[in-house]
C-alpha positions in Angstrom: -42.3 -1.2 54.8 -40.7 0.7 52.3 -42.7 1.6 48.7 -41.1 0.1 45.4 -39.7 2.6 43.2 -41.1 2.4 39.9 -39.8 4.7 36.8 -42.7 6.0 35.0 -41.6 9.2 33.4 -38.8 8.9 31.0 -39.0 13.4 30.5 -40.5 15.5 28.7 -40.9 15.2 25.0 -38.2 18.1 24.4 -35.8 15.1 27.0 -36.7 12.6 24.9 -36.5 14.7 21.8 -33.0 15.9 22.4 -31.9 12.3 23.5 -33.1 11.2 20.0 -30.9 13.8 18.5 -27.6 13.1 20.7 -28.1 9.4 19.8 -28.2 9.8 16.0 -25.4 12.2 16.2 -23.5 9.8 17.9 -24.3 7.3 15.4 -22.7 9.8 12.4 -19.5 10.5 14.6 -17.3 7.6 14.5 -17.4 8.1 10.2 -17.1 10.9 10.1 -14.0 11.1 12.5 -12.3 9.2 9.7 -12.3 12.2 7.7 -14.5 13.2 4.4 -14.4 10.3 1.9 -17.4 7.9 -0.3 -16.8 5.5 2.6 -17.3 7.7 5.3 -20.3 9.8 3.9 -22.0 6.6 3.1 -21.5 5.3 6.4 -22.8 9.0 7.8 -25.5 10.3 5.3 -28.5 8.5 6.7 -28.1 9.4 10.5 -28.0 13.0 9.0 -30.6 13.2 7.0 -32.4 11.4 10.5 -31.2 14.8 12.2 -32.4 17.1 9.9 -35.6 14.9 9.1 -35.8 16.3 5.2 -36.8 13.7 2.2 -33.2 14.0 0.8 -29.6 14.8 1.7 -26.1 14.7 -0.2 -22.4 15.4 0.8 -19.7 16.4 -1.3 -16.3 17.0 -1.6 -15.1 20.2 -3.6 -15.6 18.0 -7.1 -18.9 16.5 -6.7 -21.1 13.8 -5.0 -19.8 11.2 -2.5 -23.4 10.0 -1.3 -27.0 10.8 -1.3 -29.9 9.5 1.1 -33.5 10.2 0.4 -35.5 9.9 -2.8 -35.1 11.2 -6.1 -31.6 10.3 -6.6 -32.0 9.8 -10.3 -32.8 13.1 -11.1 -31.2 15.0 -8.7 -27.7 13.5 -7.8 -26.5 15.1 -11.1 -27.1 18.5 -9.9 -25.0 18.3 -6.5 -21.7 19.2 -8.0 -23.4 22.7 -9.7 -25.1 23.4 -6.0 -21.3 22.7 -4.0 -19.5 25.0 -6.7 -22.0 27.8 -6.3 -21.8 27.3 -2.1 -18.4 27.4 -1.9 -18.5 30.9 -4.2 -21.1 32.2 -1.6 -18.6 31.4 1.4 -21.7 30.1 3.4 -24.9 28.7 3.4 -26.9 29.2 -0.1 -30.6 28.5 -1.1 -31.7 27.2 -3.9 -35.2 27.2 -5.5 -37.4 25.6 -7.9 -35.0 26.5 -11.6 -31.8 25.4 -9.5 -32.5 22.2 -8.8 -34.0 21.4 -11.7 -36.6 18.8 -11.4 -38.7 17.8 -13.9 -40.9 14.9 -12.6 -44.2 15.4 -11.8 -45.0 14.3 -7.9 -41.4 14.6 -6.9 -41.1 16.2 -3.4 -38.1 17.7 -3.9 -37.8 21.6 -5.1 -35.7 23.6 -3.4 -31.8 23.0 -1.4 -30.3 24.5 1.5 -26.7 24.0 1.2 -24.0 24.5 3.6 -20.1 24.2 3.2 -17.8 22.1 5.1 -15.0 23.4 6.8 -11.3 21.9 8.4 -9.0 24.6 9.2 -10.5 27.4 7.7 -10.2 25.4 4.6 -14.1 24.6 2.2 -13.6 20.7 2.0 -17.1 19.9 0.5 -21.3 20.7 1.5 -23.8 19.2 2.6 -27.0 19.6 0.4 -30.6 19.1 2.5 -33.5 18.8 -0.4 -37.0 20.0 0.7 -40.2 20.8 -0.7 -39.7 24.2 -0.3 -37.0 26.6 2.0 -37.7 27.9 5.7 -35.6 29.7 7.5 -35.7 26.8 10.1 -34.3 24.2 7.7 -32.0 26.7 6.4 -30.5 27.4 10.2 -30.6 23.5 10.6 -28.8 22.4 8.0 -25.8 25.3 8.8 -25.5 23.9 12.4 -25.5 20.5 11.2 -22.7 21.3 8.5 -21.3 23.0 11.5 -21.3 19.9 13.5 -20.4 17.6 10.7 -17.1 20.3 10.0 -16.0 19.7 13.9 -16.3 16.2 13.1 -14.1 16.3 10.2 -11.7 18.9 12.5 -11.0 16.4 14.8 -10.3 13.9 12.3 -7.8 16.3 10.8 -6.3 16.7 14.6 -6.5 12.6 14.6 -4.1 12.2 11.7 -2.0 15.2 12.2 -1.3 13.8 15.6 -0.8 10.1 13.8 1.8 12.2 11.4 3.8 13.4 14.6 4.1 10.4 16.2 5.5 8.8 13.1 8.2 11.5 12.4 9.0 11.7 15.8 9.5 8.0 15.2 11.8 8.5 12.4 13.8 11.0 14.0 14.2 8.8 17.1 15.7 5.9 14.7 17.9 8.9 13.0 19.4 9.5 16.7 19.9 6.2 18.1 21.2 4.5 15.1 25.1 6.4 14.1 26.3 6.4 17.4 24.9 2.4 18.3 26.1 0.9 14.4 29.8 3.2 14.5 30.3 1.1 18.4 28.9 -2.1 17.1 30.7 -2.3 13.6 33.6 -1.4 15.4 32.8 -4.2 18.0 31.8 -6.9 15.5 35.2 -6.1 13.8 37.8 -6.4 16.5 36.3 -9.8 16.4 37.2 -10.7 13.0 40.6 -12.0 13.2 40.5 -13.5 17.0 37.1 -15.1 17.0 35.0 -15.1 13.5 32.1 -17.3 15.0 31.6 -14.8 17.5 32.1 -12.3 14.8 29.4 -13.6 12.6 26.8 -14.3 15.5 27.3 -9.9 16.6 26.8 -9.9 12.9 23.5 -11.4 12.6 22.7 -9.8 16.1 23.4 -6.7 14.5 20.9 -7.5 11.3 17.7 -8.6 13.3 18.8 -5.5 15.5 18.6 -2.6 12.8 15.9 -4.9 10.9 13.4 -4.5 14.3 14.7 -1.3 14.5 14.1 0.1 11.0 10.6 -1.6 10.0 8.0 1.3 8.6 5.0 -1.3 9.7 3.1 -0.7 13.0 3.1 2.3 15.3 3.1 -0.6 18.3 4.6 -3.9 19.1 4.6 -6.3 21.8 6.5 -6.1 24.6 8.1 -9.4 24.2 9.2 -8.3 20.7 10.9 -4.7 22.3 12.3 -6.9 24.5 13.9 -9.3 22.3 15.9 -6.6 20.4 16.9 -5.0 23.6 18.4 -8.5 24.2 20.0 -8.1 20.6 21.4 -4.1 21.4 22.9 -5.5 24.9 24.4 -8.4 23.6 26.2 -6.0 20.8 27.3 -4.1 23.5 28.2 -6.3 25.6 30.7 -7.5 23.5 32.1 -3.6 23.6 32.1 -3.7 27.4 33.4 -6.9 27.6 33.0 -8.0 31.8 32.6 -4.1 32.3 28.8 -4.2 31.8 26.4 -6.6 33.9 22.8 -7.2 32.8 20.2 -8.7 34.8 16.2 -9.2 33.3 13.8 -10.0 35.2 10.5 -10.6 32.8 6.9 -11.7 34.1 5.7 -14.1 31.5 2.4 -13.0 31.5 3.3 -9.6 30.7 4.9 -10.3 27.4 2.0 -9.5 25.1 1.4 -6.3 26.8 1.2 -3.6 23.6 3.2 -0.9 24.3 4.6 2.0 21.8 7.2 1.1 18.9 10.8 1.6 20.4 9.6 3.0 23.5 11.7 0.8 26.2 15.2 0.3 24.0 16.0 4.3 23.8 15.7 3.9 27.8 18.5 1.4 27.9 20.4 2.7 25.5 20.3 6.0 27.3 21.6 4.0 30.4 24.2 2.6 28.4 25.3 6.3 27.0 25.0 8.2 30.0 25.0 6.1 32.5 27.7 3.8 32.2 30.4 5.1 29.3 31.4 8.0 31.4 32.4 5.0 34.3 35.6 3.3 33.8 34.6 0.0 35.9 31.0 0.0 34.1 27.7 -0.8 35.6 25.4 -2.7 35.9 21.8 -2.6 34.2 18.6 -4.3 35.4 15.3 -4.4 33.5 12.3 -5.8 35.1 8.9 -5.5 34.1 6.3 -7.4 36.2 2.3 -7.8 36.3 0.5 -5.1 38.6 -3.2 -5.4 38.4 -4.3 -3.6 35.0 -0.8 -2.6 34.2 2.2 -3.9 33.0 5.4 -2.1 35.0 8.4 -2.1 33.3 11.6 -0.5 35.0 15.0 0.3 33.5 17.7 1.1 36.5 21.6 1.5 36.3 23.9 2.4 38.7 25.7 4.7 36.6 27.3 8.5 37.3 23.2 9.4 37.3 22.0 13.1 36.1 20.9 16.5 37.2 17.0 16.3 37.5 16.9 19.9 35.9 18.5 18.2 32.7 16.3 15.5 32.7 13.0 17.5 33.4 14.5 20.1 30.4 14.8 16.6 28.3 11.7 15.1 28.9 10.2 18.4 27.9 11.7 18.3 24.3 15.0 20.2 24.6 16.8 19.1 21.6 19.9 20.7 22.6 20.6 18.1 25.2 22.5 14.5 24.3 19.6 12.4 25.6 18.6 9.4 23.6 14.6 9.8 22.9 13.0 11.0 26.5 11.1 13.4 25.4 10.1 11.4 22.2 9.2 8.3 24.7 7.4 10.1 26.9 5.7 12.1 24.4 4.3 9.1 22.7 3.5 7.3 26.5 1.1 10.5 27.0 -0.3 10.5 23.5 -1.1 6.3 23.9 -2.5 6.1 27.1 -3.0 9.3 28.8 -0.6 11.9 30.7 -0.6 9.8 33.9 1.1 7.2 32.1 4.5 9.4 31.1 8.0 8.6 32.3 8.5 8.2 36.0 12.4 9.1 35.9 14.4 8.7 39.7 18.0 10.1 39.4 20.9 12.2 41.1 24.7 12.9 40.9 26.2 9.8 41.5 23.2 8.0 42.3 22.5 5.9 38.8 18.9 6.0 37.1 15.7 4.9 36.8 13.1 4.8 34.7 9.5 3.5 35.4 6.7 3.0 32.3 3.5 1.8 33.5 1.5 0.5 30.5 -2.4 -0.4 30.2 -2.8 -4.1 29.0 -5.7 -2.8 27.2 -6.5 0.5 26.2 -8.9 1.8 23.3 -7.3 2.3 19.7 -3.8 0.2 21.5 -3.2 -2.7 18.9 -0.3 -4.5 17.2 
C-alpha cells in the first residue's frame, strides 16, 4: 500500500523570504506600469516601503511629493522636494544625514535618507526617498536596486504607451489611405444617380455618412465584429452600386461570433483591398465572399475573391511594411493583429497569378487588455 504524501516543508527561510519579496513586488507592478503619477505612487508606495522594510518612504516627480508611507509625514513631507532636487544634481543615489532632513521632534525615528533617482529612457523622472534612523550601506544599496526596479517598471510603461501611440497613428494613416480613393468612387457613384434615380441616390448618400462616420470616429482602439461588419455592408453596398451586376457578394456570418472584439478597421481594409486589386483590374468583376464562423476559442473570419490574385513576394514585402506598394493597410492590419493577440494570430494571406485571394484572421474571443 502506497504512503500518503504529505507537504511539510514549505523551503528554507531564504525560499520563503524571497517568495515574500516577489509577491510584494508583484503587488507594486501593475501601478506602476501605468506610469509615475499621485495615483499610481499611492497605489505603489506601501508595497515598497514593505520591500525595503524602513519606517518611511516617499516618491517624487522632478517638482516634489506625490506620496509618502510611513510616519512622520507632518514634519518631513515638506523636505522631499529639497532631497529630489539635490539627487537629481548628484546623477545617483545621495545620503542624507541628520541637518538634511531636518527633524526637530523629539522621539521621531527618522534622521537620515537614502535617495535614489528614477529613470525612463535615460531621462531623471523623479526619486524615491527611504527614511531611516540612520544610513547603512545595506539600505543605501537597497533602496538603488529598488529605484532600479521601480525605473523598469516605469520603462515598460513608457514602451506600453509608446506602443498605444503607434497603433493609433498607424490608425490614422490607415483612414488617410483608404478614404480619397473609396469617397472620389463613391461621390462619383452616388452622383450618376442623381438625375435617374434620386431615392437610390439619397439611400448611397446616407450609406456613405454612417460609412465615413464608423470610419472616422477617434473613440476606441477596438470594436465588435458585428459593428466592422456592418460598415463593410455599408462600403460594399457603395460599391456595388459602381460595379453594378459586375460585383457578387456573398456573407456568411455565425451569429454567435458577432460580439467577438477584434481591432478598429481591421477586416474592411481586407475587402477593400479585394475590391482594388482584386477585382478593378477584371473587366467581368468578381465575386467576394466573407465568412467568419465559430472555431473553438476563436473566431475565423475569411475574406476570399476570385480576382487576377498577386505575387506572394509583393504580398510578403507588404505585410512587412513596404510603403512603396499600393496595398490597402496589410501591413497596418497585420501589425496591429500581432500587437493584440500575439504573432500567431497575424494575417494568413493564400494567393497567386490568376488565382484570386484570401485572407484568413483568426481572433481570440477573449484575450487580456481586448475590450470595446
Amino acid at each position: 500500500m502506497g504512503r500518503a504524501w504529505r507537504r511539510t516543508h514549505l523551503g528554507s527561510e531564504s525560499d520563503r523570504a524571497t517568495f515574500r519579496t516577489l509577491h510584494t513586488a508583484s503587488l507594486a507592478s501593475p501601478a506602476l506600469r501605468e506610469g509615475l503619477t499621485t495615483t499610481s505612487a499611492e497605489r505603489s508606495i506601501r508595497h515598497l516601503r514593505a520591500l525595503l522594510g524602513t519606517p518611511a518612504l516617499a516618491l517624487t516627480d522632478t517638482a516634489g511629493p506625490l506620496a509618502w508611507d510611513g510616519g512622520g509625514q507632518q514634519h518631513h513631507e515638506r523636505r522631499t522636494a529639497a532631497l529630489a532636487v539635490a539627487t537629481i544634481e548628484a546623477g545617483g543615489t545621495r545620503s542624507f544625514d541628520r541637518s538634511e532632513v531636518g527633524c526637530e521632534v523629539g522621539g521621531c525615528p527618522i534622521r537620515t535618507a537614502i535617495a535614489s533617482p528614477l529613470v525612463v529612457d535615460e531621462r531623471v523622472v523623479g526619486t524615491l526617498q527611504a527614511f531611516a534612523p540612520s544610513p547603512t550601506a545595506g539600505l543605501a544599496r537597497a533602496t538603488d536596486e529598488v529605484a532600479g526596479w521601480v525605473s523598469g517598471q516605469l520603462e515598460l510603461a513608457e514602451l506600453d504607451a509608446s506602443r498605444t501611440r503607434l497603433m493609433e497613428a498607424e490608425v490614422r494613416a490607415l483612414r488617410a489611405q483608404i478614404s480619397p480613393h473609396f469617397i472620389y468612387n463613391s461621390l462619383g457613384a452616388i452622383a450618376s444617380f442623381v438625375r435617374t434615380d434620386p431615392d437610390r441616390a439619397r439611400e448611397l448618400l446616407l450609406e456613405f455618412a454612417d460609412f465615413t462616420r464608423y470610419s472616422f470616429r477617434r473613440h476606441g482602439e477596438y470594436t465588435t465584429l458585428a459593428e466592422e461588419l456592418r460598415s463593410i455592408e455599408r462600403y460594399l453596398l457603395l460599391e456595388e452600386a459602381r460595379f453594378g451586376d459586375r460585383l457578387r457578394v456573398t456573407l456568411n456570418v455565425a451569429p454567435e461570433v458577432l460580439p467577438v472584439v477584434v481591432p478598429f478597421l481591421c477586416i474592411q481594409p481586407l475587402v477593400e483591398n479585394a475590391v482594388r486589386h482584386g477585382l478593378e483590374g477584371r473587366g467581368e468583376g468578381g465575386h467576394i465572399r466573407i465568412s467568419a464562423r465559430d472555431q473553438g476559442q476563436e473566431a475565423v473570419i475569411e475574406v476570399e475573391d476570385d480576382g487576377i490574385g498577386e505575387d506572394p513576394e509583393r504580398v510578403r514585402r507588404a505585410l512587412a511594411g513596404d510603403a512603396s506598394l499600393d496595398s490597402v493597410g496589410l501591413g497596418n492590419v497585420d501589425a496591429r493583429l500581432r500587437n493584440a493577440y500575439g504573432d500567431e494570430h497575424g494575417l494568413i494571406v493564400e494567393t497567386a497569378p490568376g488565382a484570386g485571394t484570401r485572407v484568413v484572421v483568426r481572433v481570440p474571443k477573449f484575450a487580456p487588455g481586448v475590450s470595446v
